[in-house]
C-alpha positions in Angstrom: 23.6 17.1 1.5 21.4 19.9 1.0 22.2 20.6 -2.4 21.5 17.0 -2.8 18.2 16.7 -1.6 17.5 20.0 -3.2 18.2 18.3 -7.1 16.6 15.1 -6.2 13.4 16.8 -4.9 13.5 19.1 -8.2 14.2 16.1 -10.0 11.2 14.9 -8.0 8.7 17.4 -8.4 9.7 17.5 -12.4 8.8 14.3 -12.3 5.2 14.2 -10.5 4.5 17.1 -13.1 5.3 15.5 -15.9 3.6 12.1 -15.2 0.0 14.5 -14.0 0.6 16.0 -17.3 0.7 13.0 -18.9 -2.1 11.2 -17.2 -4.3 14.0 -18.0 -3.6 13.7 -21.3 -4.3 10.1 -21.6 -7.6 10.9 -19.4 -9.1 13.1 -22.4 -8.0 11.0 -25.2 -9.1 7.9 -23.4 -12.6 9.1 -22.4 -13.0 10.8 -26.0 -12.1 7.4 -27.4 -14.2 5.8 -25.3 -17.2 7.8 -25.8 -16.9 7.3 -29.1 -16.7 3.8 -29.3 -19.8 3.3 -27.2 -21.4 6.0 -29.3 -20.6 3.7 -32.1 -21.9 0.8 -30.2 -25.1 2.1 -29.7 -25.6 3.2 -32.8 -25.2 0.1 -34.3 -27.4 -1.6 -32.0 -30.4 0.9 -32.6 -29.8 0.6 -36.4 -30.5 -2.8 -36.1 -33.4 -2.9 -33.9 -35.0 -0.3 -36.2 -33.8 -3.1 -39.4 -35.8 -5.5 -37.5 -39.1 -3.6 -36.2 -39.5 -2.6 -39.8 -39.4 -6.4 -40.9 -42.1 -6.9 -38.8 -44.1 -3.9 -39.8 -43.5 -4.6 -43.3 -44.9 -8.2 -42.5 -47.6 -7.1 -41.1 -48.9 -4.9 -44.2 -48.0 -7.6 -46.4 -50.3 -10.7 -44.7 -53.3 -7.6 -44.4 -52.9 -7.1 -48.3 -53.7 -10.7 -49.0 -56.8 -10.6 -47.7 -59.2 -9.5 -50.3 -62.6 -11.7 -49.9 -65.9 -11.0 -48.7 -66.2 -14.0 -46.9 -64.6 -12.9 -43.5 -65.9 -14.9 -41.3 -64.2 -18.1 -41.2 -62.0 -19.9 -39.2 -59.2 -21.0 -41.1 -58.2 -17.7 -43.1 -54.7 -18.0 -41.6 -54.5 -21.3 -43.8 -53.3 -20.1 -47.0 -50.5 -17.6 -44.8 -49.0 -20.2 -43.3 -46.1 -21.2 -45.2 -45.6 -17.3 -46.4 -45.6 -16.5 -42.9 -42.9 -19.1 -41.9 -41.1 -18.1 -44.7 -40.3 -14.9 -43.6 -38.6 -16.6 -40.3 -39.7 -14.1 -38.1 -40.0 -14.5 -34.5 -43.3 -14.0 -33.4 -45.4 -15.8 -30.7 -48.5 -15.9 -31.8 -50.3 -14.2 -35.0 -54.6 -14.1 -35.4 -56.9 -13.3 -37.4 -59.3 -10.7 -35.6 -62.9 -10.2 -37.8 -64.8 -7.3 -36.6 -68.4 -9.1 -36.1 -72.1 -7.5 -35.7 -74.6 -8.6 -33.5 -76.7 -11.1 -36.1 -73.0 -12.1 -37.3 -72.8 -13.9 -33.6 -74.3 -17.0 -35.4 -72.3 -17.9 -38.3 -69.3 -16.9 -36.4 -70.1 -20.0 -33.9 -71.2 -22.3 -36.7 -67.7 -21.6 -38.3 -65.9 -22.6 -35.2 -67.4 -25.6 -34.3 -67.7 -26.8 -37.8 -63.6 -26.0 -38.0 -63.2 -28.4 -35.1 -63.7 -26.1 -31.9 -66.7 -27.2 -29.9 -68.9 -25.3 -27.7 -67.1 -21.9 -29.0 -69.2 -18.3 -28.3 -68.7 -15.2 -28.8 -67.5 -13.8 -25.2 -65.5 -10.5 -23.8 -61.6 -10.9 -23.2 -62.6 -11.6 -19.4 -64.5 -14.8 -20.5 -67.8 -13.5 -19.8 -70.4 -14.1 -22.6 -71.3 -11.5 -25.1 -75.7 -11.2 -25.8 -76.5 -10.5 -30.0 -79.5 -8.2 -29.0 -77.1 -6.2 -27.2 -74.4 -4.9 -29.4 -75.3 -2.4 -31.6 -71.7 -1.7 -32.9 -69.0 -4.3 -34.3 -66.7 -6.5 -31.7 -63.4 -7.7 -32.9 -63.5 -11.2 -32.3 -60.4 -13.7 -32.6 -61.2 -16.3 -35.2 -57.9 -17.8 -35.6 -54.3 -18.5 -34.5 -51.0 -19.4 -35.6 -49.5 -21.6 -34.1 -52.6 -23.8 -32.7 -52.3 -25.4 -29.8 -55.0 -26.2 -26.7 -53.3 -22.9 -25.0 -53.6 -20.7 -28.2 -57.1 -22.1 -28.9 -58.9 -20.9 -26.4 -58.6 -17.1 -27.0 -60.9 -18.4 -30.6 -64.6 -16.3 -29.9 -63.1 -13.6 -28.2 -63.8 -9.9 -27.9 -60.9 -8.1 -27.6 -62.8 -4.4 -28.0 -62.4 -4.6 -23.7 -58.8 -5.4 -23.4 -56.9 -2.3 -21.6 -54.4 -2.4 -23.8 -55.3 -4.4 -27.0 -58.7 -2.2 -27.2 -57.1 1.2 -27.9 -54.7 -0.6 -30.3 -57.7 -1.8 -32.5 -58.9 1.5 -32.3 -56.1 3.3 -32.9 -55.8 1.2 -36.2 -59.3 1.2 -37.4 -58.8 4.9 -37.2 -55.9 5.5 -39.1 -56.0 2.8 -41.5 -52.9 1.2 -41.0 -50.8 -0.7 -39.0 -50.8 0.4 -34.9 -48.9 -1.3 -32.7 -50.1 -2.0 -29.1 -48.6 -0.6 -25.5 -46.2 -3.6 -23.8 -48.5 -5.4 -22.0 -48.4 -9.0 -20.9 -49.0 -11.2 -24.1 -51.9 -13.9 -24.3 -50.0 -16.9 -24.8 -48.4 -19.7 -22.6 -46.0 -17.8 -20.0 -48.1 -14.7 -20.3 -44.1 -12.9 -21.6 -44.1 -8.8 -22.0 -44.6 -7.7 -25.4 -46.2 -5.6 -28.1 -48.6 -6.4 -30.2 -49.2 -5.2 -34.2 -52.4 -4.7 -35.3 -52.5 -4.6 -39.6 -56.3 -3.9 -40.8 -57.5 -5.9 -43.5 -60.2 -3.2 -45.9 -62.9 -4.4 -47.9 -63.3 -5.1 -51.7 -64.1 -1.6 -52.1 -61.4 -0.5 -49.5 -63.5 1.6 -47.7 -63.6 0.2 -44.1 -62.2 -2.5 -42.1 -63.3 -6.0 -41.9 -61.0 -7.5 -39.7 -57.2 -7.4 -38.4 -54.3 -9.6 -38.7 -52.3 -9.1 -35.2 -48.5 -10.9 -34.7 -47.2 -10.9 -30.7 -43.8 -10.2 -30.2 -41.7 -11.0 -27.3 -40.2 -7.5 -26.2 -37.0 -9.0 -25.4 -36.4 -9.9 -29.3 -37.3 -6.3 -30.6 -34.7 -4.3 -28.3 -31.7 -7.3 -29.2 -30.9 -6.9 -25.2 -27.0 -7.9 -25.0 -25.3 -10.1 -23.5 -22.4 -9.8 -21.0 -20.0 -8.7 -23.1 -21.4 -5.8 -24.3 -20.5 -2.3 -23.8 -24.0 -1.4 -22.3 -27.4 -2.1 -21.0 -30.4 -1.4 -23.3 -33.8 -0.8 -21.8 -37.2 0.5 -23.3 -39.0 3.3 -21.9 -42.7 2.8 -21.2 -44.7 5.2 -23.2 -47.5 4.8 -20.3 -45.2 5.8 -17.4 -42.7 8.3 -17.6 -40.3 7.1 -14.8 -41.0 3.7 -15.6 -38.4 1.5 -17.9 -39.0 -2.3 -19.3 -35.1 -4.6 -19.4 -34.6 -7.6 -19.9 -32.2 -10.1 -17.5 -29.6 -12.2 -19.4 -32.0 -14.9 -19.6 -34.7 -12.7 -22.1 -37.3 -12.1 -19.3 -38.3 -8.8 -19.3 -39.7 -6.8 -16.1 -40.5 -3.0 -14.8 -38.3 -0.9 -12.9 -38.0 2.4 -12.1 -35.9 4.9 -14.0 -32.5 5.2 -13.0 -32.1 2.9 -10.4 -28.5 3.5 -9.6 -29.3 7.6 -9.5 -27.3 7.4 -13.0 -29.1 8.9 -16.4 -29.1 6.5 -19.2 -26.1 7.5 -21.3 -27.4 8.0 -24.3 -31.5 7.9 -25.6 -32.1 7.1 -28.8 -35.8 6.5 -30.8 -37.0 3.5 -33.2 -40.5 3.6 -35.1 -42.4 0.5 -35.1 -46.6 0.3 -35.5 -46.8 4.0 -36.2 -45.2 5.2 -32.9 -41.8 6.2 -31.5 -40.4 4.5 -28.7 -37.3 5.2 -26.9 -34.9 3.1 -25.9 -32.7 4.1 -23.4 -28.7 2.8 -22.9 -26.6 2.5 -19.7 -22.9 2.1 -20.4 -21.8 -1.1 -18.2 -18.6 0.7 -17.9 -18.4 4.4 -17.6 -15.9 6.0 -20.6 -14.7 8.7 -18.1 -14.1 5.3 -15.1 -11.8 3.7 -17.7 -10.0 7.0 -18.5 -9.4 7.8 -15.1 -8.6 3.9 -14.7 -5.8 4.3 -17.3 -4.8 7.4 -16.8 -4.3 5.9 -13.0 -2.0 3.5 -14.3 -0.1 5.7 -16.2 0.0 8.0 -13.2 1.6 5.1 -11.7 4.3 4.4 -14.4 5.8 7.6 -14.6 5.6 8.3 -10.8 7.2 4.8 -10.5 9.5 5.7 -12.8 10.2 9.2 -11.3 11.4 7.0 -7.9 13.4 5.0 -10.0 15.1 7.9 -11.1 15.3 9.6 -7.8 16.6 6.9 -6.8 19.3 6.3 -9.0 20.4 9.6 -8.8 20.5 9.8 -4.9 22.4 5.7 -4.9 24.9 7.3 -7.3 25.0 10.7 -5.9 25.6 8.9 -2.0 28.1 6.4 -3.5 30.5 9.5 -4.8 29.8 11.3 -0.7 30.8 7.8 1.0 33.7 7.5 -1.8 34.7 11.1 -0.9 34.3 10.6 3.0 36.5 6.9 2.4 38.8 9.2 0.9 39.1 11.8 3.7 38.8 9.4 6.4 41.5 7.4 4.5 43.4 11.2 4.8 42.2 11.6 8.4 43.6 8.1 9.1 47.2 8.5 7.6 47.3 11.9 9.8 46.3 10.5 12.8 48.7 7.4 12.2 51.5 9.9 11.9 50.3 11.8 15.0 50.4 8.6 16.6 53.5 7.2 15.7 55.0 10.4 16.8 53.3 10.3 19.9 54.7 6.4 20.4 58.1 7.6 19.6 58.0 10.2 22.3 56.7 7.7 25.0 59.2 5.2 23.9 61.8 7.8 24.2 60.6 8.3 27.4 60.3 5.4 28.8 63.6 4.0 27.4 65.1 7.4 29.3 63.2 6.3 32.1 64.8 2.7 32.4 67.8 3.7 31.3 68.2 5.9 34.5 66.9 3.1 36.5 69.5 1.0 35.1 72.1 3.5 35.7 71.1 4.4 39.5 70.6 1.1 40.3 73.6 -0.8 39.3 76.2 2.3 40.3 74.4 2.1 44.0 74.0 -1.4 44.4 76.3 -2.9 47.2 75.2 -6.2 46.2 74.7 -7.2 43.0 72.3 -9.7 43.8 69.9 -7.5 45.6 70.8 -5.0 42.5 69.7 -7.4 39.8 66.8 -8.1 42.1 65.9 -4.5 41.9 66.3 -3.6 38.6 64.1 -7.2 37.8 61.2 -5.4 39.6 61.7 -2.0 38.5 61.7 -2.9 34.9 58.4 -5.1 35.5 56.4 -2.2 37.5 57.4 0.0 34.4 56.3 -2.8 31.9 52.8 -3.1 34.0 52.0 0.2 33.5 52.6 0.7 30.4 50.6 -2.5 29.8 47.8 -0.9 31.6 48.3 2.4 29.5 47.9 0.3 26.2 45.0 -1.0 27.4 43.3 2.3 28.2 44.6 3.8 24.9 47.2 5.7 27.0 44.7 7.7 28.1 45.6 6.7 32.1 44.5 4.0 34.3 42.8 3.5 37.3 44.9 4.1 40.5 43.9 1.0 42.4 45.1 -0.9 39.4 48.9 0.1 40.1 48.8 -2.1 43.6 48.2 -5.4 42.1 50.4 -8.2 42.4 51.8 -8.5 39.0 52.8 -4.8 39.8 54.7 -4.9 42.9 55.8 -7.2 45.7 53.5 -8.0 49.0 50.6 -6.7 47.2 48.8 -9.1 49.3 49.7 -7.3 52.7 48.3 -4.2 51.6 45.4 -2.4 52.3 44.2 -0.1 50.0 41.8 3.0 50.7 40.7 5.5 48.8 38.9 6.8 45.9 39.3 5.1 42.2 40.5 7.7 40.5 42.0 7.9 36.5 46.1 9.3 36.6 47.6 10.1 33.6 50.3 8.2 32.1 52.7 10.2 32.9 51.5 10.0 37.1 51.0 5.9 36.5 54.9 6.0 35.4 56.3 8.0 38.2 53.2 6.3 41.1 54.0 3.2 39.4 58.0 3.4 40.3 56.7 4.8 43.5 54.6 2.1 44.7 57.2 -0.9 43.9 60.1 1.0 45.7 57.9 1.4 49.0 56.6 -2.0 48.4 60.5 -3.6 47.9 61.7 -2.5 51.2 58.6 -3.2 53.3 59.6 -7.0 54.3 63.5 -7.5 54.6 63.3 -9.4 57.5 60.9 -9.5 60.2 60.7 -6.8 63.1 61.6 -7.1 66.2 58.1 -8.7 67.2 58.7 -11.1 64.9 55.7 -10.2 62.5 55.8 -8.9 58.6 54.6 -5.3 58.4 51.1 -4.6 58.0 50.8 -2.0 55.2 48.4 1.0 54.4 48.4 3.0 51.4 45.3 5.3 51.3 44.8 8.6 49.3 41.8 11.3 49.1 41.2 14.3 47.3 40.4 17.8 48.9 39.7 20.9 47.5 37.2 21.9 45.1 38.4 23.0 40.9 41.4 23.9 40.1 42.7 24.1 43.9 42.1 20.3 44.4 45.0 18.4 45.7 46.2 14.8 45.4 47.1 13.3 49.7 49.2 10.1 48.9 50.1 8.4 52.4 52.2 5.0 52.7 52.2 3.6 56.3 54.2 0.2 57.3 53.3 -1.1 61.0 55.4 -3.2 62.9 58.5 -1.8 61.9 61.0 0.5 63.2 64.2 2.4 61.7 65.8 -0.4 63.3 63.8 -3.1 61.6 63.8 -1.9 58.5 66.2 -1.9 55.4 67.4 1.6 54.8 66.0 2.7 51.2 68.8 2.5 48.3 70.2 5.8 46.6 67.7 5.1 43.5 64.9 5.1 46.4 65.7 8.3 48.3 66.2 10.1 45.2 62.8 8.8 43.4 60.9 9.3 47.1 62.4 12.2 47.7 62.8 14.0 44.6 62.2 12.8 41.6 58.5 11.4 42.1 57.3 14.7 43.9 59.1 16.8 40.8 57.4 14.6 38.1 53.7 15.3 39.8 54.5 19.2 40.8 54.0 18.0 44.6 56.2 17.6 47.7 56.7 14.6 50.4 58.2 13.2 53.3 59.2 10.1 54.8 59.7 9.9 59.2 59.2 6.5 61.3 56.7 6.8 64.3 57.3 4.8 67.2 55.2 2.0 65.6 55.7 2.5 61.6 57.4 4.3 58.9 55.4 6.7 57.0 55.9 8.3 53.4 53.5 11.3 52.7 52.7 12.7 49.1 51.0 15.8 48.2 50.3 17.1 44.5 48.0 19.3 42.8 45.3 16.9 41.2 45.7 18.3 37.6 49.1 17.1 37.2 47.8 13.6 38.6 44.7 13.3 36.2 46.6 16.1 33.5 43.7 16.6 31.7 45.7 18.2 28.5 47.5 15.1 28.5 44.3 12.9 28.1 42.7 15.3 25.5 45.6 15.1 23.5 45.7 11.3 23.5 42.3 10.6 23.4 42.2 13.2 20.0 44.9 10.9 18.6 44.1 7.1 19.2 40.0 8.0 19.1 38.2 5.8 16.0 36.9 8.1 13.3 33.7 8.4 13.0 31.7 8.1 9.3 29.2 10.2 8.8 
């Protein structure tokens, strides 16, 4: 057993180390594989982004080069852009044309509105408020019109947008440099007020020398960062130029909001820049799934295989290994069973031998000392039964002795009923139950041949106690008949004297005696308790007829 447990646990331990071996292999492949993938991902994803923020730039520069006309101030110069811009099937919100106005220019600006169709249209700041001519010493850029036109769009037509936070620093920005700017994200002008970014192209003069107005297109900030849907491998977000620890997402539905960087105490996983309006933004992208979480997921699993596999093999090995131990035990107890069979047939053929020895000399005795051969074949009747009880009772007990108090029932010997037994239960060997056995039925058999002289049957008493202590314990047997005399009673037979007398005290390494009283006969029987309970005898028997045990 303990070199078996020692190859299955080696087997085991080979096992766990091979399948850790193999999971941490899988584990770096997986995560490199992974990492790549989503580094291919993203990659794409900013490609395209950058594919389309430079459509839009380029449309921007190209509807600023069309305009090359003094007259500036009018409110339909978007007319002749319409189908080109359409054409280009981009997906702006709202585009305007944006003049840059002096103070006497107030006039014609709000003659050219209304006569387009706008009524009561002035010249106003972003906030509504309106704007006084006398007052403006430098030029306002003020919307003069908007693509699409609707009542919403309409009414940003006469406004200054110099004063907007954000749109303000754009124009600037652009008027400085020339060329297109694009704006912070800020919440667009139009219906639903989404975030966005705005792209501010300057339209120059015939001479090119300054800036007479802007052409501006409003772009939904969900459209220029192509956020992803569920599927995808990650989470794109754009990081606010404004505030450093502040990052603009959009939800599945395309609305885009502010949170804070990091919200799940996670950096983005990778960071990568797009141009658009002369200005670098980042975008910032969160794997959904982490590539190391998947490794470890697989590597998990295949963790799980080889371990599972590694018990599978275990056992295997220990099923086979135990079924070749029980075949070998089968085998030996098979061996063990044939030698105790022997040793008990042996054993059976010296107890047979015995016991036919036995009858044979109560056969003998009792026929050659009979003086009637009725009362003979009465005798020998009983004899043989009382022999054939105990041996009964010895098969029972697996010939490993009987109780004592079991020799004086009826089926044993005659006018069991009549007496009265006292004395401790105690286990005699089979060789004490044969010879007690003989014993009891010959006392018994001459206890009531006839009545006494009072005219009653005998009242019997067979008691028995054990004194001493160890091996100096002895066996006190005493037989008692009342109401008899030596008169009354039938003289024992030869068989009897010499089996009271002799051959029952021999068998059990005692002594006794037999004397009437002047109201009872009395036979007395002493022994030494180890030939009564003869331990060695039991041993021996028990070793024999005991079941084997499997281990």
């Amino acid at each position: 057993m303990v070199r078996l447990g020692f190859i299955i646990a080696l087997v085991a331990i080979v096992g766990v180390l091979l399948s850790g071996l193999a999971a941490f292999r899988i584990y770096d492949q997986e995560s490199a594989v992974e990492r790549i993938a989503l580094g291919r991902a993203i990659d794409v994803h900013a490609s395209q982004v950058q594919d389309r923020l430079t459509e839009r730039e380029l449309l921007g520069r190209v509807a600023s080069g069309l305009f090359r006309t003094p007259a500036v101030i009018k409110a339909d110069m978007l007319k002749p852009l319409r189908s080109s811009i359409y054409a280009f099937k981009t997906d702006f919100l709202l585009a305007s044309w944006v003049v840059r106005l002096k103070g006497p220019e107030f006039a014609a600006a709000e003659a050219e509105l209304a006569n387009a169709g706008f009524p009561d249209i002035k010249i106003r700041h972003s906030d509504g408020s309106l704007i006084d001519p006398a007052t403006q010493s430098e030029p306002l850029d003020v919307v003069m019109d908007v693509e699409p036109r609707n009542d919403e769009t309409t009414a940003l037509l006469g406004k200054s947008l110099d004063d907007h936070p954000v749109l303000g620093q754009m124009f600037a920005r652009s008027l400085a440099d020339g060329k297109p700017e694009a704006s912070d994200p800020a919440r667009l002008q139009v219906p639903g007020g989404p975030i966005g970014i705005v792209l501010a192209a300057p339209v120059m003069s015939e001479d090119a020398t300054e800036a007479v107005g802007f052409i501006t297109f409003s772009y939904d900030l969900s459209a220029l960062m192509l956020t992803n849907d569920d599927m995808s491998l990650f989470s794109v977000v754009l990081k606010d130029p404004r505030q450093p620890n502040v990052e603009l997402v959009a939800d599945e539905r395309g609305k885009v909001s502010e949170r804070q960087t990091n919200p799940d105490g996670q950096p983005p996983t990778i960071v990568r820049t797009v141009t658009f309006g002369d200005r670098d933004w980042s975008l910032a992208y969160y794997a959904k799934v982490s590539p190391y979480v998947r490794a470890q997921q697989v590597a998990a699993i295949v963790a799980a295989i080889g371990l599972s596999l590694t018990f599978i093999v275990c056992g295997l090995f220990g099923y086979v290994t135990n079924s070749n131990i029980r075949l070998r035990r089968e085998i030996e107890i098979r061996i063990g069973f044939e030698r105790r069979l022997t040793a008990v047939i042996d054993e059976l053929n010296h107890r047979v031998k015995n016991i036919l020895a036995v009858i044979q000399s109560i056969v003998t005795r009792t026929l050659r000392h009979g003086s009637d051969m009725d009362v003979a074949r009465e005798l020998l009747i009983g004899r043989i039964h009382a022999m054939s009880n105990v041996v009964s009772l010895l098969s029972e007990s697996q010939w490993q002795g009987v109780m004592l108090k079991g020799l004086f029932e009826a089926r044993a010997i005659p006018h069991a009923d009549r007496i009265a037994v006292n004395g401790p239960d105690i286990a005699v060997s089979a060789r004490a139950a044969q010879s007690l056995s003989l014993l009891f039925f010959e006392l018994a058999s001459h206890s009531d041949e006839g009545l006494s002289l009072v005219g009653k049957h005998p009242h019997i008493v067979a008691s028995w106690e054990v004194s001493g202590d160890g091996a100096e314990s002895m066996f006190n047997f005493r037989w008692e008949e009342f109401n008899t005399s030596e008169a009354t009673r039938r003289p024992d037979s030869d068989f009897g004297v010499i089996l009271l007398d002799r051959v029952a005290p021999e068998a059990l390494g005692g002594t006794a005696k037999r004397y009437f009283t002047d109201v009872s006969y009395v036979y007395e029987l002493t022994a030494p308790m180890e030939t009564v309970v003869d331990m060695n005898e039991r041993d021996r028997t028990g070793q024999i007829s005991a079941p084997v045990r499997r281990n």
